[in-house]
C-alpha positions in Angstrom: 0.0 0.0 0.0 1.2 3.2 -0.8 2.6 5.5 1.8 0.5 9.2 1.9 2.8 12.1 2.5 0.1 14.2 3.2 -1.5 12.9 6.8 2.1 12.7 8.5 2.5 16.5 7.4 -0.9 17.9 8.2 -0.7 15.9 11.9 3.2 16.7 12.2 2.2 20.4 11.3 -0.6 20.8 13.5 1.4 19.6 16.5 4.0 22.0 15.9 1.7 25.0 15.4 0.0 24.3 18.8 3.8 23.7 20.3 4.8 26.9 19.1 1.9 28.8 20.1 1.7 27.5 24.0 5.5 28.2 24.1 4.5 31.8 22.8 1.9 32.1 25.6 3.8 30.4 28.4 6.3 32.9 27.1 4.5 35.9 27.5 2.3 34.8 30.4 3.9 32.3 32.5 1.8 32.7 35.7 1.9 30.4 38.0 5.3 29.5 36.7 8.3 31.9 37.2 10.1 33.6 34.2 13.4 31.2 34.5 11.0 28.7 35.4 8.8 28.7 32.5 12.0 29.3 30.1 13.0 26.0 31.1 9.4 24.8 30.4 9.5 26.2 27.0 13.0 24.7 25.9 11.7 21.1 27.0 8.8 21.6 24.8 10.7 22.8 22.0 13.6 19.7 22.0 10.8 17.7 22.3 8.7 18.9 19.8 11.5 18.5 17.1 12.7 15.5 18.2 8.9 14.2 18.3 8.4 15.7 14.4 11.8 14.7 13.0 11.0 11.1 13.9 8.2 10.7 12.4 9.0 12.5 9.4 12.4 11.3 8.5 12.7 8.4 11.0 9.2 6.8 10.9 9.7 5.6 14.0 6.4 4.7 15.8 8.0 6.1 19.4 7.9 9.5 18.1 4.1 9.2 17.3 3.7 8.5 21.0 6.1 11.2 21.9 4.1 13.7 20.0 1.0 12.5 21.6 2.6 12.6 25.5 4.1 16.0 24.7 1.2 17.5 23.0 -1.1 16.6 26.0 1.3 17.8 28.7 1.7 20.9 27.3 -2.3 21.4 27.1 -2.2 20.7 31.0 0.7 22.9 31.8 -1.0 25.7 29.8 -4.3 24.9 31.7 -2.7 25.9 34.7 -2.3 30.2 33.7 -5.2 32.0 35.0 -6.0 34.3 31.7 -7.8 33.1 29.0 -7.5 35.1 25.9 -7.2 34.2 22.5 -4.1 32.8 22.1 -4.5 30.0 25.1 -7.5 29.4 23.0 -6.0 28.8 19.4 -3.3 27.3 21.1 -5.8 24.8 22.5 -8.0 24.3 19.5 -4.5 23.1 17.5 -3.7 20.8 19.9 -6.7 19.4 19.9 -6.5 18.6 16.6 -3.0 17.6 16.8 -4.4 14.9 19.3 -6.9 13.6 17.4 -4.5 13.1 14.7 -1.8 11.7 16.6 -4.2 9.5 18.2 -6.3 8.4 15.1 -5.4 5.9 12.9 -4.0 8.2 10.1 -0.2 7.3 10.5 -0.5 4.0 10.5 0.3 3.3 7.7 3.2 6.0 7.3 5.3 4.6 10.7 7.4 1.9 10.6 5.1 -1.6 11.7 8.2 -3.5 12.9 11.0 -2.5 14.7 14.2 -1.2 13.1 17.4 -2.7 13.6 19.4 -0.2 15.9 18.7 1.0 19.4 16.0 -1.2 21.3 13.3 0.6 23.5 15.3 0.8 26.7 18.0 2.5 24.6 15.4 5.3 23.2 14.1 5.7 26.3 16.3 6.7 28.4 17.6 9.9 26.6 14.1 10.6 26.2 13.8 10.8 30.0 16.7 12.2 30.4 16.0 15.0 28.2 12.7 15.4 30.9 15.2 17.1 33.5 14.8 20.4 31.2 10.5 21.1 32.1 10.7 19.1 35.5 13.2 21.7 36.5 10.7 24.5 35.4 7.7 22.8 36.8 9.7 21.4 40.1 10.2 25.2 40.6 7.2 27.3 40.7 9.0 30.6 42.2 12.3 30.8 41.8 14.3 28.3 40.2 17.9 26.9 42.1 21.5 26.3 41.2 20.5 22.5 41.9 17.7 22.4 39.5 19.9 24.6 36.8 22.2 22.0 36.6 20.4 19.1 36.6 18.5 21.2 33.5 21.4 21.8 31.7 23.0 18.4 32.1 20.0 16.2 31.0 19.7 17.2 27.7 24.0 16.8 27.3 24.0 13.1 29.0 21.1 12.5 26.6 23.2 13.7 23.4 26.5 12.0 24.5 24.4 8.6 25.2 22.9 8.7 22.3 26.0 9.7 20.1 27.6 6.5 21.7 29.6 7.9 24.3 30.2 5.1 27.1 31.2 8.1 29.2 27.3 9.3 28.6 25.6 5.8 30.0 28.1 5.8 33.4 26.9 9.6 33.7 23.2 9.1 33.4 24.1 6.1 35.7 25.5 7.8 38.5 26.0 11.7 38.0 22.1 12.4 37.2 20.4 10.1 39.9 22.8 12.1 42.5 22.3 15.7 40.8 18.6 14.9 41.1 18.9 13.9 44.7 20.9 17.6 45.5 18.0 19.1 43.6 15.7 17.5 45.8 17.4 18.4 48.7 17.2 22.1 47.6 13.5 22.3 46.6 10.3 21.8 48.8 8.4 19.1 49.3 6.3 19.1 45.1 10.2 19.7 43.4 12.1 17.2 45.7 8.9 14.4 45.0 9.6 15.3 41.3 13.4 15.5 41.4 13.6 12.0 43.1 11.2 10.4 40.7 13.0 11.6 37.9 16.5 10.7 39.3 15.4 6.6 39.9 13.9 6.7 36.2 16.7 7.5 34.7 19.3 5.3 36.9 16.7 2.2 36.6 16.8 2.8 32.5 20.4 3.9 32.4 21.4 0.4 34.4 19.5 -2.1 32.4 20.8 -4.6 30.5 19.2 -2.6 27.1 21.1 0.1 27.9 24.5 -1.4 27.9 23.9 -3.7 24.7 22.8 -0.4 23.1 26.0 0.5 23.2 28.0 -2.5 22.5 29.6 -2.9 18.7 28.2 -5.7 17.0 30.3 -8.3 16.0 29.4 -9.5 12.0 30.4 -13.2 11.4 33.6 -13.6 9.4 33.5 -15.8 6.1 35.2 -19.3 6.6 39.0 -19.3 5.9 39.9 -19.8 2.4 41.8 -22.9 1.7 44.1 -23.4 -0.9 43.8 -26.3 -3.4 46.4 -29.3 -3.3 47.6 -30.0 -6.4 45.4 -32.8 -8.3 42.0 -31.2 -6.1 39.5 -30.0 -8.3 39.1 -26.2 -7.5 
């Protein structure tokens, strides 16, 4: 069956519109949030929006479909919590309903990939995904002001993330050990709402980051070598 270009657009469009537009308003009107806070809000929801589009798009990759959906609803909550209603929390809500719908329908089926592809497995996407996470839950972890804790952990997500994901066994013993206990110190400095969310992102990420998937992600895989040649005795047929 022939693979429609137009659906995965439309959808992939849509989602980014209504992105783009609650990062505008969050932007403009971050109440409850603080400025730095909701900064760090709006850089998570734009890494993950183009992380989210570029794999369906170029990738096909059935996570991002999910990631789209997860991110597109997340930022409709955290955009439910501003008291003003004007017209742009409004249009930003009517596109991501429609990027929900979409992303939920059965439209890119057939467009994403129906079998899994041969490189990372699911752990191995995974946990840069949640990694990446540190970015908003350091915005949303701190309402009023945000701490040196939290600005670190922010920063540092997002660059374990890329260095696990470029390969780097440096960036799998980092998320293993450096990010649980930079969470935990970011816990330590926010109340009771940012530690609880500090700590629960700090055992996600070491549970991924010490699984078995997340090792063999990063292992070199060793292709077969052909049989020896052997050299004909004289009289042997070749």
């Amino acid at each position: 069956m022939k693979r429609s270009t137009s659906p995965p657009l439309i959808i992939s469009g849509l989602f980014a519109a209504a992105e783009l537009l609650w990062s505008i308003r969050l932007t403009v009107s971050p109440q409850p949030l603080s400025p730095g806070s909701s900064a760090l809000v709006v850089a998570g929801i734009v890494l993950y929006t183009v992380i989210a589009v570029v794999g369906m798009l170029l990738v096909r990759a059935p996570w991002a479909r999910w990631l789209a959906l997860t991110t597109a609803v997340c930022t409709v909550l955290i955009g439910a919590l501003g008291a003003d209603v004007d017209a742009l929390s409004i249009t930003a809500a009517a596109f991501s309903l429609l990027a929900i719908g979409g992303l939920a329908g059965p439209w890119l089926k057939i467009w994403l990939r129906r079998r899994p592809g041969a490189g990372a497995g699911a752990i191995a996407v995974a946990l840069p995904l949640t990694a990446i996470a540190a970015l908003p839950l350091a915005g949303l972890a701190s309402v009023e002001s945000t701490t040196p804790a939290a600005l670190a952990l922010a920063f540092a997500g997002p660059v374990l993330a890329w260095a696990y994901a470029r390969g780097f066994t440096l960036g799998m013993w980092a998320l293993r050990l450096a990010a649980p206990m930079m969470a935990l110190v970011a816990a330590i400095a926010a109340g009771t709402w940012g530690g609880g969310v500090f700590v629960t992102y700090g055992a996600a990420v070491g549970i991924l980051a010490w699984s078995p998937g997340a090792r063999d992600a990063l292992s070199p895989v060793q292709v077969p070598l052909p049989p020896p040649r052997t050299t004909p005795q004289p009289g042997q047929s070749r």
